[in-house]
C-alpha positions as CSV (number, residue, x, y, z in Angstrom):
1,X,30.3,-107.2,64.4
2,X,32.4,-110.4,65.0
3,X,35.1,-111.9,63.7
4,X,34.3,-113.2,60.1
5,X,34.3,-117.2,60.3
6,X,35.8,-119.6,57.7
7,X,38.1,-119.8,55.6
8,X,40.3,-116.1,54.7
9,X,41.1,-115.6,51.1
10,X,44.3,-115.9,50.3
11,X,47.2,-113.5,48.8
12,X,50.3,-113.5,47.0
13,X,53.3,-111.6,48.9
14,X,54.8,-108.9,46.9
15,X,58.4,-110.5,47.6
16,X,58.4,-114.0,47.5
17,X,55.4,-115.0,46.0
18,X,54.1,-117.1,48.9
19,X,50.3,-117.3,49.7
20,X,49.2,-115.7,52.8
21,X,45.9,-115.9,54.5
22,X,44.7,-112.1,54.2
23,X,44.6,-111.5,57.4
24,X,48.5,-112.7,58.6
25,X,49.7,-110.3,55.3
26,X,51.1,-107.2,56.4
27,X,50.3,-104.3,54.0
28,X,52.2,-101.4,53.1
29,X,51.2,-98.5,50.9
30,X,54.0,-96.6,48.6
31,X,53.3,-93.3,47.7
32,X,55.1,-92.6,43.5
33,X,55.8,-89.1,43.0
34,X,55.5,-88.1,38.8
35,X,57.1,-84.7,37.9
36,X,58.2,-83.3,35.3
37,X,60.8,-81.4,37.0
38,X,60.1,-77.5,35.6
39,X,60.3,-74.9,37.8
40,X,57.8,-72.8,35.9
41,X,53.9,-72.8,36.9
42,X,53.8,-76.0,33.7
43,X,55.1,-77.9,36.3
44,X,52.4,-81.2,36.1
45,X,52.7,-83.3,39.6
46,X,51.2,-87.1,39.6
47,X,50.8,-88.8,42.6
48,X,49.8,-92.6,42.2
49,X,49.6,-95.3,45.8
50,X,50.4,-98.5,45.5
51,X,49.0,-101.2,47.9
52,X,51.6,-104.2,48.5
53,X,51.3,-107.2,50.4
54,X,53.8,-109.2,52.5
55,X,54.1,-112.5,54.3
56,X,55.2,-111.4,57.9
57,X,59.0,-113.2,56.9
58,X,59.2,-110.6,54.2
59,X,58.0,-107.8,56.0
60,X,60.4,-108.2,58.7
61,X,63.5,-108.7,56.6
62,X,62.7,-105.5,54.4
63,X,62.1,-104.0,58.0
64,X,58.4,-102.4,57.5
65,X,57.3,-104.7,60.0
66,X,58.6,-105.6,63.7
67,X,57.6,-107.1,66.8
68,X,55.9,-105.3,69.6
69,X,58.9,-105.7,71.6
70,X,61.4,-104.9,69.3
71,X,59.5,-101.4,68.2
72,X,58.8,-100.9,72.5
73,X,62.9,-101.3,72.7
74,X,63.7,-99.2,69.4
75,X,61.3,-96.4,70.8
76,X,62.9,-96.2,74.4
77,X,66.5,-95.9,73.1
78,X,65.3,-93.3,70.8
79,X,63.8,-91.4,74.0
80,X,67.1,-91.7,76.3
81,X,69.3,-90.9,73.5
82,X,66.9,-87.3,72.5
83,X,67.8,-86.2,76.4
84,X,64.0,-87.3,77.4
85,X,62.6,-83.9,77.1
86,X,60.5,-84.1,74.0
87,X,60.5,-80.6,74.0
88,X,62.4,-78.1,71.2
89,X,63.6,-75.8,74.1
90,X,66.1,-76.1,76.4
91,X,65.4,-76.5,80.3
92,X,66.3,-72.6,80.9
93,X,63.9,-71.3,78.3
């Protein structure tokens, strides 16, 4: 299967209200946690997901979305500042 051909329906970002071919949006899911809060076995949980859509300007200002590089350069400092060892020991156990 190739890539569809044409024209791509269009959306409306979440944020800004521009419209964005479908596939330049970036989409986020957001889970909504309904409780009502008793700590008895009443307790009543409701879970709802939302689907939003964002222009990539959007997305990168409300920081869900980065550039390869950026996330490449975020995930190496967060390597050489945890010591590298990825481990939850120390070296001597």
């Amino acid at each position: 299967m190739g890539k569809p051909r044409g024209r791509e329906r269009l959306l409306n970002c979440d944020a800004c209200g521009r419209r964005v071919p479908r596939d330049k949006a970036i989409s986020f899911s957001r889970a909504t946690v309904y409780s009502t809060d008793m700590k008895t076995s009443d307790d009543v949980r409701l879970m709802t997901w939302r689907d939003s859509h964002y222009c990539p300007s959007c997305a990168k200002s409300l920081k869900i979305y980065e550039k390869k590089k950026e996330q490449a350069i975020r995930r190496s400092e967060r390597e050489r500042n945890s010591g590298g060892g990825g481990g939850r020991f120390g070296p001597n156990d």
